[in-house]
One Martini backbone bead per residue (centre of mass of N, CA, C, O) as a GRO file, in nm:
protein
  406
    1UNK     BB    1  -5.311  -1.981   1.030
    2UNK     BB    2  -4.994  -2.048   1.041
    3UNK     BB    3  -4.701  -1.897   1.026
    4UNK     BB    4  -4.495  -1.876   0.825
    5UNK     BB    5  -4.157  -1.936   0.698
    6UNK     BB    6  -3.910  -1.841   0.581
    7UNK     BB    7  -3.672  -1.901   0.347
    8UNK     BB    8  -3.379  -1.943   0.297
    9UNK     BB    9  -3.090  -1.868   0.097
   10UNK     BB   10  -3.025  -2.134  -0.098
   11UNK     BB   11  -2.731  -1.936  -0.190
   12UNK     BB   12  -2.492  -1.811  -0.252
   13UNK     BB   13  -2.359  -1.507  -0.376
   14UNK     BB   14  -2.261  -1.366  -0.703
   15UNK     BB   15  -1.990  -1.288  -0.865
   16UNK     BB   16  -1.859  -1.071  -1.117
   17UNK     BB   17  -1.604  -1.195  -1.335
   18UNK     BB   18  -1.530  -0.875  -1.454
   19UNK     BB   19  -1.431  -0.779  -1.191
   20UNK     BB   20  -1.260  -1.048  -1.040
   21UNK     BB   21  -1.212  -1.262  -1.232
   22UNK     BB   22  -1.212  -1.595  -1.292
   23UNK     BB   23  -0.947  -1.703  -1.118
   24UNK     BB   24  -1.123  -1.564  -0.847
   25UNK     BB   25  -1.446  -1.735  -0.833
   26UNK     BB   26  -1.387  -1.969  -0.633
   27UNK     BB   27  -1.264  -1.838  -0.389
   28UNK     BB   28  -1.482  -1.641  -0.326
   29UNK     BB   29  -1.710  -1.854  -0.314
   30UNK     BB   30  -1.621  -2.009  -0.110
   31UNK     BB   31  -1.667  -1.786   0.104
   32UNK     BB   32  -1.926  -1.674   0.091
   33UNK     BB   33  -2.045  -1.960   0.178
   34UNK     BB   34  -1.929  -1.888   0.458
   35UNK     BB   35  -2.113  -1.614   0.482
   36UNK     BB   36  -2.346  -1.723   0.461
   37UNK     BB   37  -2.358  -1.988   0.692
   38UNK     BB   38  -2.276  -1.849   0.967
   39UNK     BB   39  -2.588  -1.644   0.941
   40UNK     BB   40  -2.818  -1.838   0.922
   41UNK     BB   41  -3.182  -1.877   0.872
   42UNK     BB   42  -3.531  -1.854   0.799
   43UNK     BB   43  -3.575  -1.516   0.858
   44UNK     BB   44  -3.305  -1.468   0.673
   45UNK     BB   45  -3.235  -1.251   0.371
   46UNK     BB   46  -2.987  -1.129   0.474
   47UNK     BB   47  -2.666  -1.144   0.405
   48UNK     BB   48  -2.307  -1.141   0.443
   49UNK     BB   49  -2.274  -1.222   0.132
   50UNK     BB   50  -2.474  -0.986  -0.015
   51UNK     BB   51  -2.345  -0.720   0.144
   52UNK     BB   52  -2.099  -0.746   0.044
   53UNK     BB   53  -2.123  -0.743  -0.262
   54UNK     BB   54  -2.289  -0.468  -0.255
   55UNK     BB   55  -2.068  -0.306  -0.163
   56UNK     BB   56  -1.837  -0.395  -0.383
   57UNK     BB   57  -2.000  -0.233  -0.614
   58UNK     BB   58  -2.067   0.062  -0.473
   59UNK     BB   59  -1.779   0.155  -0.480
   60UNK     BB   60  -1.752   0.197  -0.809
   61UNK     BB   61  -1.966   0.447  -0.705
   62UNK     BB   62  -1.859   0.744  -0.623
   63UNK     BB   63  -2.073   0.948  -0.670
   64UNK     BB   64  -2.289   0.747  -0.465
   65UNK     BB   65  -2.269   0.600  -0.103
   66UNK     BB   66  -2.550   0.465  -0.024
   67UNK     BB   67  -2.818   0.314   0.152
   68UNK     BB   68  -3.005   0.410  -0.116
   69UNK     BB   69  -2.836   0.310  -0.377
   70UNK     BB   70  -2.879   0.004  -0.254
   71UNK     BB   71  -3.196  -0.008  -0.254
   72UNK     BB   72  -3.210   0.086  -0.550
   73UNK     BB   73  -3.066  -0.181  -0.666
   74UNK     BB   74  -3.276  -0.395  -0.569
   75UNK     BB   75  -3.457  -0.385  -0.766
   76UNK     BB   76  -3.273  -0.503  -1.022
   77UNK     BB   77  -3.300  -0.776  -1.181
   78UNK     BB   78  -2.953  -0.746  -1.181
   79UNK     BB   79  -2.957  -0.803  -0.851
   80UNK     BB   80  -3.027  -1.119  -0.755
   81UNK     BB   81  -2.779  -1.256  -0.716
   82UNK     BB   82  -2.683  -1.020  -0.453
   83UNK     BB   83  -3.040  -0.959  -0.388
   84UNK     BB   84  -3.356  -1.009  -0.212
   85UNK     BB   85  -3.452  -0.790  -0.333
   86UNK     BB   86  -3.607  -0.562  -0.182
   87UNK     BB   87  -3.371  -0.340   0.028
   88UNK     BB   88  -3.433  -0.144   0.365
   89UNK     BB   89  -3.211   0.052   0.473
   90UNK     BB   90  -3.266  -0.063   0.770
   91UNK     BB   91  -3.167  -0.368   0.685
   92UNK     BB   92  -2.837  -0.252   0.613
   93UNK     BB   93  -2.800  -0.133   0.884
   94UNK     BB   94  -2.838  -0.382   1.070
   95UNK     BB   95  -2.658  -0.563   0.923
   96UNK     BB   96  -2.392  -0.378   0.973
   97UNK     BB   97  -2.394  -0.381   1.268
   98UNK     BB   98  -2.369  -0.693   1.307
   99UNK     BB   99  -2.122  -0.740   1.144
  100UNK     BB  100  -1.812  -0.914   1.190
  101UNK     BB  101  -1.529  -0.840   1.025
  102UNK     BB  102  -1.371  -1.092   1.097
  103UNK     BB  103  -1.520  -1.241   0.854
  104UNK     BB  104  -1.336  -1.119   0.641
  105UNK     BB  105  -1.029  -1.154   0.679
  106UNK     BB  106  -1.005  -1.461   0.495
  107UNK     BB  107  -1.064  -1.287   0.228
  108UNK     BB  108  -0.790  -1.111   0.254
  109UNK     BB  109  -0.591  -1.333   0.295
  110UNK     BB  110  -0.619  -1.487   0.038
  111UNK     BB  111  -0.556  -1.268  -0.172
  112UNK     BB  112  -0.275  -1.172  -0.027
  113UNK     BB  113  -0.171  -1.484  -0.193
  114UNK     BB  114  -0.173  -1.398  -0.505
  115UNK     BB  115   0.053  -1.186  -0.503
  116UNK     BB  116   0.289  -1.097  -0.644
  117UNK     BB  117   0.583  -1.063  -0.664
  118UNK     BB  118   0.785  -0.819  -0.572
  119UNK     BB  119   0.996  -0.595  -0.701
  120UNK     BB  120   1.290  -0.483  -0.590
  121UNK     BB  121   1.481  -0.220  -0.642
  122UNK     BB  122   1.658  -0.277  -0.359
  123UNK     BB  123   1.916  -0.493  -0.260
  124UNK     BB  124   1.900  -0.399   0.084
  125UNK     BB  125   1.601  -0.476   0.105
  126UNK     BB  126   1.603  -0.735   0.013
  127UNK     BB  127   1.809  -0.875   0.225
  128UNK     BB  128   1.616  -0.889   0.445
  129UNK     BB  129   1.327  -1.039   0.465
  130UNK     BB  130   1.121  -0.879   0.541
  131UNK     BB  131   0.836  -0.671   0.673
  132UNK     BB  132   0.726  -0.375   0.569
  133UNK     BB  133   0.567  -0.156   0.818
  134UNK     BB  134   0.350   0.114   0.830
  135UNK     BB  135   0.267   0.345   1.065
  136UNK     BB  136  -0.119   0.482   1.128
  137UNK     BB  137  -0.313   0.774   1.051
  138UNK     BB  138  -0.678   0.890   0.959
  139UNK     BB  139  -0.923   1.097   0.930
  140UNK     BB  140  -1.292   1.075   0.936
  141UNK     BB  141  -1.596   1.165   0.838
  142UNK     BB  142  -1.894   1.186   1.034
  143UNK     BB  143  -2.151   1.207   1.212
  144UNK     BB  144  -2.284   1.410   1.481
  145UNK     BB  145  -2.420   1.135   1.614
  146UNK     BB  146  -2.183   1.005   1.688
  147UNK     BB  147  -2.092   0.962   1.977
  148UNK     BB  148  -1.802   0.779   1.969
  149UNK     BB  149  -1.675   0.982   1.853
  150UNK     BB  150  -1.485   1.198   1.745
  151UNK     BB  151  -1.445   1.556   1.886
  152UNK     BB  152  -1.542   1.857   1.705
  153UNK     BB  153  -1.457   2.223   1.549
  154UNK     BB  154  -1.564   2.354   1.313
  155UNK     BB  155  -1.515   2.648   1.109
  156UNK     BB  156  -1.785   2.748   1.218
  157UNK     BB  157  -1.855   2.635   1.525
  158UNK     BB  158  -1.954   2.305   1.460
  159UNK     BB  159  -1.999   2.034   1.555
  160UNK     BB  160  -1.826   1.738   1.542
  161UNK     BB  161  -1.709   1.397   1.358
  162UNK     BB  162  -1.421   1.175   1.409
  163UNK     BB  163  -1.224   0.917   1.315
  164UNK     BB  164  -0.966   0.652   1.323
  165UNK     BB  165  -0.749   0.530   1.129
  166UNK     BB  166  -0.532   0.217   1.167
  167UNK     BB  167  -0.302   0.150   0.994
  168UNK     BB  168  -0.136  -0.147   0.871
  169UNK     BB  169   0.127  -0.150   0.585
  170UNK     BB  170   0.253  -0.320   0.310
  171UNK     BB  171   0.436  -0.167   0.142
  172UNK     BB  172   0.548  -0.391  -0.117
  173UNK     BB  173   0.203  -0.426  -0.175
  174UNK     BB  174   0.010  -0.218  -0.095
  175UNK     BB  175  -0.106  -0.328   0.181
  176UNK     BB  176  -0.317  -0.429   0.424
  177UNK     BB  177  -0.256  -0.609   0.739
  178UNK     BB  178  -0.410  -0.386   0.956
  179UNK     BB  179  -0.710  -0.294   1.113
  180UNK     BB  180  -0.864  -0.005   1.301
  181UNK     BB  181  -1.039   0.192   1.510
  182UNK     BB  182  -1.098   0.543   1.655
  183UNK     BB  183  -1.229   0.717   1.940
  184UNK     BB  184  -1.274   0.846   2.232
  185UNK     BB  185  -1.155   0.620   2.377
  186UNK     BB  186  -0.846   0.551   2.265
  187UNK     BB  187  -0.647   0.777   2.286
  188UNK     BB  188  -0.369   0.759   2.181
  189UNK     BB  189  -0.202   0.661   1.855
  190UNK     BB  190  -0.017   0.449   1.974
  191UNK     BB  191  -0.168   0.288   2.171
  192UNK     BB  192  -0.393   0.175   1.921
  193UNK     BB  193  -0.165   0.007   1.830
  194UNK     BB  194  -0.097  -0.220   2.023
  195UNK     BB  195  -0.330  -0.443   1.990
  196UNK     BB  196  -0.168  -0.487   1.653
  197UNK     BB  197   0.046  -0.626   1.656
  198UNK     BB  198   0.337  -0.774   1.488
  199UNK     BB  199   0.537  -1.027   1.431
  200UNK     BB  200   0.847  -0.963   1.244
  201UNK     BB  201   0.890  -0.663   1.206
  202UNK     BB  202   0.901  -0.388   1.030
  203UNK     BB  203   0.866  -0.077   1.171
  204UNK     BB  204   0.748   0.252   0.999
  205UNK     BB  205   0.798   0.556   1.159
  206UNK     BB  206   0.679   0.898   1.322
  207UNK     BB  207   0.696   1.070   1.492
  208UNK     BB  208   0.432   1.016   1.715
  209UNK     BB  209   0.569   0.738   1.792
  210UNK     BB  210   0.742   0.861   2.041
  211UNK     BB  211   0.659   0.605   2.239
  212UNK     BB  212   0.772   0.383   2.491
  213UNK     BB  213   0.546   0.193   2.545
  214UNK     BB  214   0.510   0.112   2.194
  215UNK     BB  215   0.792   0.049   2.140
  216UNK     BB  216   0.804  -0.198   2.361
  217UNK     BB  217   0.618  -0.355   2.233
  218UNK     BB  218   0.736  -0.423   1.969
  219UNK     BB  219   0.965  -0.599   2.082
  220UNK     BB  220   0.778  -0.786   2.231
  221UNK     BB  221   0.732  -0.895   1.898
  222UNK     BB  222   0.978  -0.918   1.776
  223UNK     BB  223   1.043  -0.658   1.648
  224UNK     BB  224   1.150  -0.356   1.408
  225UNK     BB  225   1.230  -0.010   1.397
  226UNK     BB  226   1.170   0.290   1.242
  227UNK     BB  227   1.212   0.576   1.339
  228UNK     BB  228   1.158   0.933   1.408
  229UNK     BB  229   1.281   1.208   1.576
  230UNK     BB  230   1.204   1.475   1.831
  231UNK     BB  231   1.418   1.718   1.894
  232UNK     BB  232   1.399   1.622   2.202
  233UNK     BB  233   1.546   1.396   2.182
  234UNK     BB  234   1.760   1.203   2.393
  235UNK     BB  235   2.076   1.113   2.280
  236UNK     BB  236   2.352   0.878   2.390
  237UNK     BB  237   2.641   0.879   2.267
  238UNK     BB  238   2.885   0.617   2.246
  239UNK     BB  239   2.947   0.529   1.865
  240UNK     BB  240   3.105   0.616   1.614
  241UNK     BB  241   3.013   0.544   1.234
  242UNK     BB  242   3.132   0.505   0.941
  243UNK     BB  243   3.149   0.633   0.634
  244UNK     BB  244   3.080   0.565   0.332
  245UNK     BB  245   2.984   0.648   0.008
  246UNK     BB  246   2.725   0.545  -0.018
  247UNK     BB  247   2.615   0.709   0.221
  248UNK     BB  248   2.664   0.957   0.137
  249UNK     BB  249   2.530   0.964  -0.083
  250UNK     BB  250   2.255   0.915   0.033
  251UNK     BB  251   2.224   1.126   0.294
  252UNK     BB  252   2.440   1.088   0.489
  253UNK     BB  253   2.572   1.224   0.818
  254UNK     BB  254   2.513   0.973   1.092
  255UNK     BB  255   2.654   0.680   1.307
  256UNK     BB  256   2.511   0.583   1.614
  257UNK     BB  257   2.585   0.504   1.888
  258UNK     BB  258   2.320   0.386   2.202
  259UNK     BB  259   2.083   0.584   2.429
  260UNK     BB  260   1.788   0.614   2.549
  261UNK     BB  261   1.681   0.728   2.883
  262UNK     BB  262   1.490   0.984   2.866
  263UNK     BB  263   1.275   1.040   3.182
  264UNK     BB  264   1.140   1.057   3.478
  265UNK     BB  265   0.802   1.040   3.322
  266UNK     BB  266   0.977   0.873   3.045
  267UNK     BB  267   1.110   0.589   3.002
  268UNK     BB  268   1.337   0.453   2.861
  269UNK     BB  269   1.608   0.233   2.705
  270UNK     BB  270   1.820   0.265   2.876
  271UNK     BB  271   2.098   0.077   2.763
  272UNK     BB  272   2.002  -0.012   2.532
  273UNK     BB  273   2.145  -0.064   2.206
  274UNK     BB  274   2.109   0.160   1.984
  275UNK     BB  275   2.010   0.404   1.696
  276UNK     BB  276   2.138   0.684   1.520
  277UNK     BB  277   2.037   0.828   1.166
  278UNK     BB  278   2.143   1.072   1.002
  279UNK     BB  279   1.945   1.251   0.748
  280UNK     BB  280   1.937   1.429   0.474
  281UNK     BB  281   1.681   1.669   0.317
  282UNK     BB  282   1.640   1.803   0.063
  283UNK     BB  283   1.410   1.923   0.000
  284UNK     BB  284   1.390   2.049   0.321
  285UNK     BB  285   1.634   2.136   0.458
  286UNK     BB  286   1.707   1.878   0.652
  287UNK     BB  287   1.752   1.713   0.955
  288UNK     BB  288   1.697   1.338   1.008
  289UNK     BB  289   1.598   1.150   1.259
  290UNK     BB  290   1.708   0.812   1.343
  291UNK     BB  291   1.539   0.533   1.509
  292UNK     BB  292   1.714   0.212   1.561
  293UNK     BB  293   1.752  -0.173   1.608
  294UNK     BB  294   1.923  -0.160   1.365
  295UNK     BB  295   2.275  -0.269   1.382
  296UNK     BB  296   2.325  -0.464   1.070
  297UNK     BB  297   2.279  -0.221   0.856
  298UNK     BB  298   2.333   0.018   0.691
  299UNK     BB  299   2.310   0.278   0.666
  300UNK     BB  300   2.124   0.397   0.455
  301UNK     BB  301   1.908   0.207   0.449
  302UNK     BB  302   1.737   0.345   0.682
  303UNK     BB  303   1.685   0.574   0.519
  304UNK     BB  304   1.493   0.356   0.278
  305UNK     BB  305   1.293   0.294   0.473
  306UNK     BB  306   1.166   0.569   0.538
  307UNK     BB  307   1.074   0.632   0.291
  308UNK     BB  308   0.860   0.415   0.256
  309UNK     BB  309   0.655   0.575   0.477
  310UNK     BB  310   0.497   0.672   0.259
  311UNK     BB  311   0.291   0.485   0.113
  312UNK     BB  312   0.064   0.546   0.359
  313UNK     BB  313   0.003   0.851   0.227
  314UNK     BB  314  -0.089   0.711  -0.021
  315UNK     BB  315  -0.308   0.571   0.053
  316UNK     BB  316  -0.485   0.767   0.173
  317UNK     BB  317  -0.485   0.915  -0.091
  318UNK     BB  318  -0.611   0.723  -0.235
  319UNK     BB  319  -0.877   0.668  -0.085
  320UNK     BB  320  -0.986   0.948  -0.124
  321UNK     BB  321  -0.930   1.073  -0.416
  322UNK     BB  322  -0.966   0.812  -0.570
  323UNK     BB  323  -1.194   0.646  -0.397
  324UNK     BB  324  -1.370   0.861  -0.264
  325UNK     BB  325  -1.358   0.819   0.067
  326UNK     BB  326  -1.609   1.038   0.219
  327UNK     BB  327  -1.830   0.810   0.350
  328UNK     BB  328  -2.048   0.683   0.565
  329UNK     BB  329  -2.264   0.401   0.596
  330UNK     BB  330  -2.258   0.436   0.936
  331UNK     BB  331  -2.266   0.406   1.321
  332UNK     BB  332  -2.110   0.199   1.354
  333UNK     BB  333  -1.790  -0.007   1.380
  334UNK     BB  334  -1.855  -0.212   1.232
  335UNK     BB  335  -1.949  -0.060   0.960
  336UNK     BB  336  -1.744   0.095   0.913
  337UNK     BB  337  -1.507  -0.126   0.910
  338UNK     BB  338  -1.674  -0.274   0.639
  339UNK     BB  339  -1.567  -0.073   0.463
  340UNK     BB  340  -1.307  -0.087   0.492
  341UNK     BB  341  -1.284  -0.373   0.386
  342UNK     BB  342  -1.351  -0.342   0.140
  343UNK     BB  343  -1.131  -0.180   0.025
  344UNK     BB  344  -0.944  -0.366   0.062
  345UNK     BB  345  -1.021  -0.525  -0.142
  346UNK     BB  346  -1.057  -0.376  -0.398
  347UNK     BB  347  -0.761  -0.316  -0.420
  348UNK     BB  348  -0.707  -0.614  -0.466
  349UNK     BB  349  -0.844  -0.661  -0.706
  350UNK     BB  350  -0.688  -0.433  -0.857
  351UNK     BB  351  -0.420  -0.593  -0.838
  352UNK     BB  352  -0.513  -0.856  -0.971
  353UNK     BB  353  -0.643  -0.751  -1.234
  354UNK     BB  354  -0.403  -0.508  -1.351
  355UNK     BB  355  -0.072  -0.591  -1.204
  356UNK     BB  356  -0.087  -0.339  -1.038
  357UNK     BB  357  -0.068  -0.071  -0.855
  358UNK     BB  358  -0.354   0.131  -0.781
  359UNK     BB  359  -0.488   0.403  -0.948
  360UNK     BB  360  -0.696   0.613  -1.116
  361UNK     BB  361  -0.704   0.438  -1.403
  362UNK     BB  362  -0.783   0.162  -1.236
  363UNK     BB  363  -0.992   0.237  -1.130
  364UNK     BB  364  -1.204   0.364  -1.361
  365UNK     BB  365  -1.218   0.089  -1.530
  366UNK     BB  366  -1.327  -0.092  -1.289
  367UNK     BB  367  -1.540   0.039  -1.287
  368UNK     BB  368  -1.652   0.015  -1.614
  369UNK     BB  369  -1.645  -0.261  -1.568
  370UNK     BB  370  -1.889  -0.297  -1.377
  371UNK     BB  371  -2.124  -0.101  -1.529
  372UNK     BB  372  -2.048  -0.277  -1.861
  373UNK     BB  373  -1.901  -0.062  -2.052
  374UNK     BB  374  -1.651  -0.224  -2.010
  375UNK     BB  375  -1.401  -0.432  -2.098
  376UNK     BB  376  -1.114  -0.629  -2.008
  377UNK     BB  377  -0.977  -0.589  -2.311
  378UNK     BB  378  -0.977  -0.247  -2.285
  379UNK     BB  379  -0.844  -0.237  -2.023
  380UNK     BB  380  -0.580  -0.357  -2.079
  381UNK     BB  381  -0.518  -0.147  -2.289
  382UNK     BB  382  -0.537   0.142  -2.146
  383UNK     BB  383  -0.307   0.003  -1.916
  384UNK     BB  384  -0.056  -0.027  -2.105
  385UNK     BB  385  -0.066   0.202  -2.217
  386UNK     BB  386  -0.014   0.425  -1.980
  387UNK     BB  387   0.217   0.268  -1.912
  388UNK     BB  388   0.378   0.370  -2.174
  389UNK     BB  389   0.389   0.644  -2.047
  390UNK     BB  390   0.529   0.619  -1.788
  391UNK     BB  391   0.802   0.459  -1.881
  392UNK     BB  392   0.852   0.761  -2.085
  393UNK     BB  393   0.858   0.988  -1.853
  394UNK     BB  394   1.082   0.837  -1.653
  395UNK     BB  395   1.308   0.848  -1.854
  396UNK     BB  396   1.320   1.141  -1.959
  397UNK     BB  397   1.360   1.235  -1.649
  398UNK     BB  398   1.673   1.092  -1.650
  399UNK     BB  399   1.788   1.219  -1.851
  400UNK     BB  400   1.774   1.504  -1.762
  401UNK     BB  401   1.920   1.452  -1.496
  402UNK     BB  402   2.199   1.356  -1.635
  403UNK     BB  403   2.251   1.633  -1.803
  404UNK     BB  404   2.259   1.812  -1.521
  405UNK     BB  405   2.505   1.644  -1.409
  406UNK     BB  406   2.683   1.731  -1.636
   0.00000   0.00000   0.00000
């Protein structure tokens, strides 16, 4: 007898609307619609649209987040909705490998159009009217057999290998706006961020970001950026500018108009007029300097766009600590890029489920969401206590400095 063809997966997986929330079950199934299409055959069982539903299950499983415990998962009768049967961890690895992360995007994009606007605290920042970007790297260790990874010398003396994740943030919703890998062949950190660069944004970096090369990308985007400077640019003041009381008041120290000219192996920007501006550290008793081509808003602004660039070492430490990022299930680039956006999707459920910025707590619900244990009113219930135990914590800390400077 001919042998016959297998029937393809009949319909997309179905989300859990426990989960994602009743109100963004048809957006959501819209798009899994469009990746269960996208790479439909008569012979593929797994689809690109149950692999994703099940790695953003597994997410919320800190314990054990391994391609050993989604096969084992699939074995169980309430997981058929978006697993076809028992999948053998071969079969989800070769899925995660073949599969194109940018197939993901669309649905990080519109996650990313539901999110509420955000109250600025400042109305400085909101004047801008501008999306305020920070860029950053952080390393995660992969196994030592991934060739294409960094390659490191770990403290005990044997071989590692690690990644380099590239994020940019949109600091004021806590979400990225663009993500991709770096391995052994990307060279600096600052050059691996050119070829994703945003167009019309603030972009908020730290010394690392010193690159005139990555900086000229920037203008070139028609972007503009507030970088900190490393002790020894040079900077070629032209024009000191008067600090008024709120400058004073804000921790700045110093508002000078110039040129940044290089150097002979490393050429500046020339006469182009930047901004240099110096602002107090309390906290380590030390002056900071920053260049911008902002030059037509407050001193102060300055000094408070550079704080807001602490919010990317925010979600990095969110990422490992709080959602316990700290092992990837595949050796592929594809594999590991779409685990790395099933968080960034996580993230985005969570503050659109939660009504705020994620954290220990909203995390934490949210598994117990998953898992079952808890329904989705006892979750809110759990979350205003939190935020009112927060609200009381943060009022007490003004009263104590209000006491402190009478």
């Amino acid at each position: 007898m001919p042998r016959q063809r297998r029937s393809s997966s009949p319909q997309a997986a179905r989300v859990d609307e426990r989960l994602v929330g009743v109100e963004y079950v048809k957006l959501l199934q819209e798009h899994l619609g469009l990746l269960h299409r996208g790479r439909d055959h008569p012979n593929r069982t797994l689809h690109d649209d149950t692999l994703l539903t099940a790695l953003l299950l597994n997410f919320y499983e800190s314990s054990d987040r391994s391609l050993r415990q989604i096969e084992d998962l699939s074995c169980a009768d309430q997981a058929r909705d978006f697993l076809p049967g028992r999948t053998p961890r071969s079969t989800l690895s070769d899925a995660l490998c073949s599969m194109d992360p940018r197939r993901i995007e669309p649905i990080i994009e519109a996650l990313c159009k539901q999110l509420p606007q955000l109250k600025r605290v400042d109305d400085d920042l909101a004047a801008l009217l501008r999306r305020l970007i920070a860029a950053d790297g952080s390393l995660f260790t992969v196994p030592a057999d991934v060739a294409w990874a960094i390659g490191i010398t770990r403290s005990n003396g044997k071989a590692g290998r690690q990644v380099r994740l590239n994020l940019q943030l949109d600091v004021l919703h806590f979400v990225p706006a663009k993500l991709d890998l770096s391995g052994a062949g990307d060279g600096s950190e600052s050059a691996a961020f050119v070829r994703n660069l945003l167009e019309g944004v603030i972009y908020l970096l730290d010394r690392n970001f010193v690159d005139f090369v990555f900086l000229h990308a920037v203008l070139e985007k028609k972007s503009d950026f507030v970088v900190r400077l490393k002790s020894d640019t040079n900077f070629v003041a032209l024009e000191d500018r008067p600090l008024n009381q709120q400058d004073q008041e804000a921790g700045v120290l110093r508002d000078r108009l110039g040129n940044v000219p290089g150097s002979a192996g490393s050429p500046g920007f020339g006469t182009r007029l930047l901004r240099e501006v110096i602002v107090w550290d309390a906290r380590n008793k030390k002056e900071v300097r920053l260049l911008t081509t902002l030059l037509n808003v407050p001193a102060r602004t300055i000094g408070q766009l550079y704080r807001q660039r602490w919010m990317i070492e925010l979600f990095f430490r969110w990422l490992k600590c709080v959602a316990h990022f700290e092992h990837v299930i595949s050796h592929s680039a594809n594999g590991i890029t779409v685990q790395f956006y099933v968080a960034v999707i996580a993230v985005l459920l969570s503050y659109l489920r939660c009504g705020q910025r994620p954290g220990v707590y909203e995390f934490n619900c949210l598994a117990w969401v998953a898992r079952g244990v808890m329904s989705v009113a006892n979750m809110q219930q759990v979350l205003a206590r939190r935020q009112r135990e927060r609200d009381l914590a943060k009022a007490r800390r003004a009263r104590q400095a209000a006491t402190t400077q009478a």
